[in-house]
C-alpha positions in Angstrom: 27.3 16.8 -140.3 26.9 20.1 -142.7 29.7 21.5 -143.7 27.9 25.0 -142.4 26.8 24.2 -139.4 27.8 26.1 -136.3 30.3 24.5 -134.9 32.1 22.3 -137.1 34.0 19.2 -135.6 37.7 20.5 -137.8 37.2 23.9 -135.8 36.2 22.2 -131.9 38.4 19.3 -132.0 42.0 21.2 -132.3 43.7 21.8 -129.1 43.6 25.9 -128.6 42.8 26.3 -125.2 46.0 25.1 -123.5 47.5 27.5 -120.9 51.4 28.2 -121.6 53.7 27.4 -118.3 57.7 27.2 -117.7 58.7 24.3 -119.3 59.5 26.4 -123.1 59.8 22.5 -125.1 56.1 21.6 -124.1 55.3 25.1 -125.1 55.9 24.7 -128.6 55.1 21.2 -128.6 51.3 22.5 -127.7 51.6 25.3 -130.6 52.7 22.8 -133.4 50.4 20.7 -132.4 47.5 23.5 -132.6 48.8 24.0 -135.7 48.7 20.3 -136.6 52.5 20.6 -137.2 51.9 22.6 -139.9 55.5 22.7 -142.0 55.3 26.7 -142.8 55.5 27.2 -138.6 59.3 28.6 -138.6 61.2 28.3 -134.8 64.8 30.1 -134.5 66.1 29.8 -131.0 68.5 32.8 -129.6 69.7 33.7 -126.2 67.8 36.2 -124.0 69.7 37.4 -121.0 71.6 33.7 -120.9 68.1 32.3 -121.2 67.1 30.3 -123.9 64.6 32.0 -126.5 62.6 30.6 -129.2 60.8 32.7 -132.4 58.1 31.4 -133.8 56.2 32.7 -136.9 54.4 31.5 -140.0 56.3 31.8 -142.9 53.8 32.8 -145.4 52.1 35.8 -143.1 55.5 37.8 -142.1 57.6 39.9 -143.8 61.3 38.5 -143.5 63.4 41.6 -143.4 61.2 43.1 -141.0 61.3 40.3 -138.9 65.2 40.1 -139.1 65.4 44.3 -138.3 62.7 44.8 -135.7 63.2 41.2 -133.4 65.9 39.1 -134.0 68.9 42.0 -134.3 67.6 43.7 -131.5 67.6 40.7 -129.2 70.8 39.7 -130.1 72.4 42.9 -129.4 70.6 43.7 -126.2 72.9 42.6 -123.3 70.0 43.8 -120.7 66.7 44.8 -120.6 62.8 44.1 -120.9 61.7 42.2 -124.1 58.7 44.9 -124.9 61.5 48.1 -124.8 63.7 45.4 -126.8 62.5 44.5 -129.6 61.0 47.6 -132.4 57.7 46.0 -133.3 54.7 48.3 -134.0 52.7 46.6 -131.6 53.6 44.0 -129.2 51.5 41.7 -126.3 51.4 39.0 -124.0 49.3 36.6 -123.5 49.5 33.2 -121.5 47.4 31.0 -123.5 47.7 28.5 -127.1 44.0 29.8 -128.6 45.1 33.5 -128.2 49.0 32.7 -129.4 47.3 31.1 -132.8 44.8 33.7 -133.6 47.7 36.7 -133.4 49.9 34.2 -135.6 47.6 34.1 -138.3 47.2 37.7 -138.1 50.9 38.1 -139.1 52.6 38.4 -135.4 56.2 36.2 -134.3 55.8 34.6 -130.9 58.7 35.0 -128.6 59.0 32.6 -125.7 61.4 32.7 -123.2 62.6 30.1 -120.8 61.0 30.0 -117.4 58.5 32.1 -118.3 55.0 31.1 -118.5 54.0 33.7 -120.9 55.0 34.7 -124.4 55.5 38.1 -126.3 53.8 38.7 -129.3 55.3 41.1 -132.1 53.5 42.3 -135.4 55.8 41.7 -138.1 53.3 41.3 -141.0 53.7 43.5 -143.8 53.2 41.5 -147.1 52.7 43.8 -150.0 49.0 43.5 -151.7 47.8 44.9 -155.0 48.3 48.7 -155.4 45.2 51.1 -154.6 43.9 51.8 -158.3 40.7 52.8 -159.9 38.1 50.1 -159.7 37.2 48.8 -163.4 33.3 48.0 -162.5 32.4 52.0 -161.3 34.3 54.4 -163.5 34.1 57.4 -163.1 35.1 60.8 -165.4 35.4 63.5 -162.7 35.7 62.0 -159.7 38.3 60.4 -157.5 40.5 57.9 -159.1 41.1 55.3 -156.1 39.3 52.5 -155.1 39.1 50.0 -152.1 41.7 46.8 -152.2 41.5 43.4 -150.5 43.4 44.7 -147.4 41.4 46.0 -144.9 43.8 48.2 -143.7 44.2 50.0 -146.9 40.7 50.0 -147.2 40.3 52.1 -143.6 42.7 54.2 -144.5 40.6 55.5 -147.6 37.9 56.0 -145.0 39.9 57.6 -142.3 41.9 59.6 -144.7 38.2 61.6 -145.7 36.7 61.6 -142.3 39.1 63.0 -140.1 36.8 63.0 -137.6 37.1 61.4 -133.7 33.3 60.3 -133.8 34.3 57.7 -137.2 33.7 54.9 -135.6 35.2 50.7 -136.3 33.2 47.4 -134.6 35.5 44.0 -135.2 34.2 41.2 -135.5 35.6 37.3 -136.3 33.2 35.6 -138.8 33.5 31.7 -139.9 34.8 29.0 -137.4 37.4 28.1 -140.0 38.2 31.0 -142.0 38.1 33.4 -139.0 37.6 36.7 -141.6 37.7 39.4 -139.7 34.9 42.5 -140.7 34.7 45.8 -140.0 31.5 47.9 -139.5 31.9 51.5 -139.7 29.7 54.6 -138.8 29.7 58.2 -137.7 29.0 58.1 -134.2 27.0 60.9 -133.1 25.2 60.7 -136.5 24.3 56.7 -136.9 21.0 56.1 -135.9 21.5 53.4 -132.7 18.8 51.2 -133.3 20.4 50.8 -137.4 24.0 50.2 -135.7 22.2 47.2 -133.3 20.2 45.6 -135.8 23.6 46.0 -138.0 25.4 44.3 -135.1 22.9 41.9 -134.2 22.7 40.4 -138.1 26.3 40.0 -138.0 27.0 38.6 -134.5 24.4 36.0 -135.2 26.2 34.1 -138.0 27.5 30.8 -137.8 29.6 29.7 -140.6 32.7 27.8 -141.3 33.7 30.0 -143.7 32.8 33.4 -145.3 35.1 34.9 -147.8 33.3 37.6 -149.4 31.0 40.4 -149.5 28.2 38.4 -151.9 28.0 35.9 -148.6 28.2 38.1 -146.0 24.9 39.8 -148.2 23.2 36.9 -148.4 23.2 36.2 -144.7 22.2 39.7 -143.7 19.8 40.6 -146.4 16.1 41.6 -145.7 14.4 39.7 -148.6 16.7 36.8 -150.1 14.5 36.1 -152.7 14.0 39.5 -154.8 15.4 39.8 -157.9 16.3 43.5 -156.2 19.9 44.2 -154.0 19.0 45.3 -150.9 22.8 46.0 -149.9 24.8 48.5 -152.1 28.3 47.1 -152.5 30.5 49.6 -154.0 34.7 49.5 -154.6 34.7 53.4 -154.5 35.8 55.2 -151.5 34.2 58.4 -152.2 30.9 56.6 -153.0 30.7 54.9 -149.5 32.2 58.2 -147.5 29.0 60.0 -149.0 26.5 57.4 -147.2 28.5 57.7 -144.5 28.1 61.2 -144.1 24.2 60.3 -144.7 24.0 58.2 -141.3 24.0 54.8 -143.2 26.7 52.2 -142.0 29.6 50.6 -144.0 31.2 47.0 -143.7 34.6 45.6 -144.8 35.3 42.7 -145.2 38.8 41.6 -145.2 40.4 40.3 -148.4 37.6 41.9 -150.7 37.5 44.8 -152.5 33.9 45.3 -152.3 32.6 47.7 -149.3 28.8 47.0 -148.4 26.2 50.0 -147.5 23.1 49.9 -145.8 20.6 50.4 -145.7 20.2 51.5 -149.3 17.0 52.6 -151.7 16.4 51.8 -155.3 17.4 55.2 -156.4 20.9 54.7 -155.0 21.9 52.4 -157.5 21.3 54.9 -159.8 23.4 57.5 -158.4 27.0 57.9 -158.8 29.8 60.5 -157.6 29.9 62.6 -161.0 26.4 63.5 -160.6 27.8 65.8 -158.1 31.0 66.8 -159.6 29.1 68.6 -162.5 26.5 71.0 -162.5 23.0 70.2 -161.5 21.4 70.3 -164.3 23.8 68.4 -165.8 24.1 65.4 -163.2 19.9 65.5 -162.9 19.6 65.1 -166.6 21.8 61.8 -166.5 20.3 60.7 -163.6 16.8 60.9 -165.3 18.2 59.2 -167.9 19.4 56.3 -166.3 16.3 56.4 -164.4 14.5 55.8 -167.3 16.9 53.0 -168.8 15.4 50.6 -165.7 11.8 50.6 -167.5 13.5 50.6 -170.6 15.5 47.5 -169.5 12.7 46.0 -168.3 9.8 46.3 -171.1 11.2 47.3 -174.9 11.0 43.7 -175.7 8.1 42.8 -174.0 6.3 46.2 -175.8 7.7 45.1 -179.2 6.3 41.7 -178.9 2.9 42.8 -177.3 2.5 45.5 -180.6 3.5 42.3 -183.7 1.3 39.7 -181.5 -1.5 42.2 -180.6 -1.3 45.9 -181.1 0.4 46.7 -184.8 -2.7 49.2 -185.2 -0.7 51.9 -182.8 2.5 51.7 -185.8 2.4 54.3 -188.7 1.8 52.1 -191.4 5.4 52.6 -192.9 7.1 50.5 -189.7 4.3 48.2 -189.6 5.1 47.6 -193.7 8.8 47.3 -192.4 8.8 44.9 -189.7 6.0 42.6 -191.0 8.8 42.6 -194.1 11.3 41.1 -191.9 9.1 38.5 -189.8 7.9 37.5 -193.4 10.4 34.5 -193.0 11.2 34.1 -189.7 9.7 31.1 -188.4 9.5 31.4 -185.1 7.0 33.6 -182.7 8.5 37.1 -181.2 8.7 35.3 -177.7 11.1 33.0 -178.8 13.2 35.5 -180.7 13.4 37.6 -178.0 14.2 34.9 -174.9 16.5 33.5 -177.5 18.7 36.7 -178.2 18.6 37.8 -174.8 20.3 34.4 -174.0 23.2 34.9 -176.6 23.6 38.3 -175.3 24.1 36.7 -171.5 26.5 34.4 -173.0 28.5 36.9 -175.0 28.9 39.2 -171.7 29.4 36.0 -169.7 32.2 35.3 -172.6 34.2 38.3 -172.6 34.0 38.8 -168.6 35.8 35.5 -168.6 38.4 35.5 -171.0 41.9 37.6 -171.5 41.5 41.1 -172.2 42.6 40.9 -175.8 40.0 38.1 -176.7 37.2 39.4 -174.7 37.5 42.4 -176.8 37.2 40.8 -179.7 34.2 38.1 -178.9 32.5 41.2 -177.7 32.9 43.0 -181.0 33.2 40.8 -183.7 31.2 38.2 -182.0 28.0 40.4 -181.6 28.4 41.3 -184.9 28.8 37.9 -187.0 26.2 36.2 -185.4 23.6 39.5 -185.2 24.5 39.3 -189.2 24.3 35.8 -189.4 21.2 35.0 -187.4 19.3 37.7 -189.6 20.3 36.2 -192.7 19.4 32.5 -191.8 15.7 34.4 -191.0 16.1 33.3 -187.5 15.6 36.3 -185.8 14.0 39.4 -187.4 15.9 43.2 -187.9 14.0 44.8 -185.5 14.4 42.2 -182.8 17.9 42.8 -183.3 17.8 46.6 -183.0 15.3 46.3 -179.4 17.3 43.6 -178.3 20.3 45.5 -178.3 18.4 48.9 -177.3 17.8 47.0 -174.2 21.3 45.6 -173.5 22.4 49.7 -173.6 19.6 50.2 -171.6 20.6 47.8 -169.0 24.4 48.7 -168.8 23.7 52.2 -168.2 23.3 51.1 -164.0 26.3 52.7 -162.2 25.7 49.2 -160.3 26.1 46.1 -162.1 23.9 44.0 -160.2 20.8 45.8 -160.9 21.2 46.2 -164.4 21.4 42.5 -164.0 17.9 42.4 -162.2 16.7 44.5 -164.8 17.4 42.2 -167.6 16.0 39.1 -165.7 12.7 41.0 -164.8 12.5 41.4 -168.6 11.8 37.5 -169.3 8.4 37.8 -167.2 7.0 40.9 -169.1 8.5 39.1 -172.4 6.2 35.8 -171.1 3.0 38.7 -170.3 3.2 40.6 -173.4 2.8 37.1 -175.1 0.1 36.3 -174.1 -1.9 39.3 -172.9 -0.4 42.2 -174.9 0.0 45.6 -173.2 -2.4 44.7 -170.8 0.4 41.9 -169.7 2.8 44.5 -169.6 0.9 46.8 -167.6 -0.2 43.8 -164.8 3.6 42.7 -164.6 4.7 46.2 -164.4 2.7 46.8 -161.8 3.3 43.9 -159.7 7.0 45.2 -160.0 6.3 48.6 -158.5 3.9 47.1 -155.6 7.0 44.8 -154.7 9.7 47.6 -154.9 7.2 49.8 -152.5 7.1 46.9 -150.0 10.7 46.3 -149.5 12.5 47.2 -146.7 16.3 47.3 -146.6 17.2 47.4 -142.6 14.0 49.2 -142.0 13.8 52.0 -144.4 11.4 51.2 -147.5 13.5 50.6 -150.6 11.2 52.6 -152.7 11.6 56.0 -150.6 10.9 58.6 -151.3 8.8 57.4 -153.7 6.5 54.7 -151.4 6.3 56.4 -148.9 5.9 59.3 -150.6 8.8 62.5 -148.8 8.8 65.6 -150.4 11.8 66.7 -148.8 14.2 63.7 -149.8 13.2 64.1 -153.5 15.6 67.1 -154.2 18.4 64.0 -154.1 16.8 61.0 -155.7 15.5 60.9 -159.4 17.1 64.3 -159.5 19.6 66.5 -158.1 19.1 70.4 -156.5 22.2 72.9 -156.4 24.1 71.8 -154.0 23.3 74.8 -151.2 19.5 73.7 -151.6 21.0 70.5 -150.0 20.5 71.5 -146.5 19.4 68.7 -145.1 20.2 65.1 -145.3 18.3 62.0 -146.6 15.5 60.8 -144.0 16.0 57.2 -145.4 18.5 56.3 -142.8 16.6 58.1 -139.9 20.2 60.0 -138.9 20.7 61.3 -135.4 20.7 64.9 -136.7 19.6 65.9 -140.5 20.8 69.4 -141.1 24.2 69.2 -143.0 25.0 73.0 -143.9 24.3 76.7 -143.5 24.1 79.4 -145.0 26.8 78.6 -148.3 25.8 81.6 -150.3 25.5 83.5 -147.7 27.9 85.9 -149.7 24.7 86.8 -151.7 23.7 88.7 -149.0 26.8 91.2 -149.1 
């Protein structure tokens, strides 16, 4: 059987849905063996009104002194009484059955049975400490806000909650993976969320079946419009004010617990393009860069393909002192442009594959003096030309510049078909590949809005916030992409102009 299929046989074959009664022994007896008498199950037995009490909790998932203050002090002190107004938990339940007693478990609760009584108490005592909220290293950001999501979901609410303080924010659970059980979030503005977005949303999630789902990159993959673009069709950002503005746009987030990465949709092409400083400078300012990076996707996409379409085909467009200069330095290089160019792009993959994967320390160094000895040495063993060097890294720069990592990454893949093109068919290559490019970005669809808005279809009103950005009180309305409930967003802000 498929280790992803539905239902697996590990999942359906442990006994979870045994009903708890009097006798307190068979009780636990069921529980350890739900938990396949797992050694990190922990019992302590105490006395509860000269009854016989048992705790049981996981080790690993609760936090000790918490545990010891908020349950077991209080029970041993209280002569008389009702276990919930006993014991100091946060949040504390009953239930009568195994399946339901396992779940909260693994959720970091204690279970509290007591004899005689054919349901047990369940106490939240979790509370192990994650990794700090900090600045996420993969969106920097100069002006803006310096904290970014964690792996616990909690934490990662909290950012959300703590910028909407609004009743109408609104959180759907849900339990994905028959194994893993990961629990996900999706979030939304209620009165603003477009309904038919938050079912489609609902109705891509609830209709997964998986053993096991652990982060966001899956959870994309199973959701996504159009698997097999090079393009992301889900944003997935670590940066809370990033995903609080596309809330405030209608769109919908998702958490997933144990990642740091919070997903956004739907989500157009010029998003990825867009980051929170744009907004924290002045217009001008935060168009000009946006242009720029704009720009750095064609760029990214066609330099090399354009300099090996002009030595193959075109060197008549070059003054005749660059054409003197580059046919200098292909003089000995034995190989055609294509191959040069596939071939450099390939050691500049494994350099950035290199550094991502090693210590800090060396990663700086391979970076560095690793791009630089074998740029130096590749040019003087007349395998690669100068100038390839100089456009292959133009195009690296060119390709970083995406606030988004994953589409700089598409960028640089989409480059080895216009490399192929320019080969053979010079600029007109280019041009045909270029174009088959745009006609597939004006296709797509990302949960029903077209990626390439508002460019394909073509909305006047929703350009004042995509390849460039208005003053801020020409921002009246919101983006139509996400077809929100309501799309003014402000009044009159300078209406003190008036006095």
């Amino acid at each position: 059987m498929s280790f992803f299929k539905g239902k697996s046989s590990l999942s359906s074959s442990s006994n979870g849905d045994g009903q708890l009664c009097d006798d307190i022994e068979k009780n636990i007896k069921m529980l350890e063996e739900h938990f396949c008498h797992t050694e990190d199950l922990m019992k302590k037995e105490l006395r509860f009104h000269n009854q016989k009490c048992v705790i049981l909790y996981l080790d690993s998932l609760v936090k000790k002194e918490l545990l010891q203050a908020s349950i077991i002090e209080p029970i041993l002190e209280m002569k008389s009484g009702e276990m919930e107004k006993t014991v100091h938990a946060a949040e504390i339940k009953r239930t009568s059955t195994i399946s339901e007693a396992g779940k909260q478990l693994l959720d970091g609760f204690c279970m509290i049975l007591i004899e005689n009584n054919p349901q047990a108490y369940m106490a939240s005592v979790g509370g192990i400490e994650g990794r700090a909220i900090q600045e996420p290293n993969s969106e920097r950001s100069i002006k803006s806000t310096h904290d970014g999501f964690v792996e616990d979901f909690s934490s990662n609410l909290h950012l959300l909650r703590k910028r909407i303080k609004n009743p109408q924010l609104k959180v759907r659970y849900f339990t994905l993976g028959n194994l893993s059980n990961t629990k996900v979030g999706m979030v939304f503005i209620e009165n603003l969320a477009n309904k038919e977005l938050i079912n489609e949303v609902e109705r891509r999630i609830t209709s997964i079946e998986i053993d096991q789902l652990y982060s966001t990159g899956e959870l994309e993959d199973l959701i996504e419009d159009n698997p097999f673009s090079p393009f992301p069709h889900i944003l997935a950002t670590e940066r809370p004010d990033r995903a609080v503005s596309y809330l405030t746009e209608g769109k919908i987030t998702i958490i997933l617990d144990g990642n740091p990465r919070v997903l956004v949709v739907p989500i157009t092409f010029f998003a990825f393009y867009q980051t929170p400083d744009d907004y924290n400078s002045r217009w001008l300012v935060g168009s000009f860069f946006r242009i720029i990076r704009v720009f750095s996707f064609i760029i990214a996409i066609s330099l090399p393909a354009i300099y090996i379409a002009i030595v193959s085909f075109h060197s008549e467009v070059l003054p005749i002192g660059i054409l003197y200069s580059i046919r200098v330095s292909l003089e000995y290089v034995p190989f055609p442009p294509l191959a040069e160019a596939i071939a450099m792009q390939i050691i500049l993959e494994l350099l950035k594959e290199a550094s991502i994967r090693l210590p800090s320390p060396i990663a700086q160094t391979i970076g560095i003096v690793g791009g630089l000895v074998i740029g130096t040495a590749v040019v003087d063993a007349h395998i690669v030309s100068n100038m390839m060097i100089v456009v292959i890294g133009f195009t690296a720069i060119a390709s970083f510049v995406a606030p988004i990592n994953e589409m700089g990454t598409s960028a640089r893949l989409l480059g080895f078909p216009t490399m192929i093109a320019a080969s053979l068919f010079g600029f007109f290559g280019i041009v045909f590949v270029l174009m088959l490019i745009f006609m597939h970005l004006s296709k797509l669809d990302s949960f029903g809005t077209p990626y390439f808005s508002p460019i394909a279809p073509f909305k006047k009103e929703d350009l004042k916030d995509s390849l460039i950005r208005l003053p801020l009180w020409k921002l009246n309305t919101r983006p139509t992409d996400a077809k929100p409930a309501y799309a003014k967003q402000q009044g009159q802000t300078r209406a003190w102009k008036k006095k």
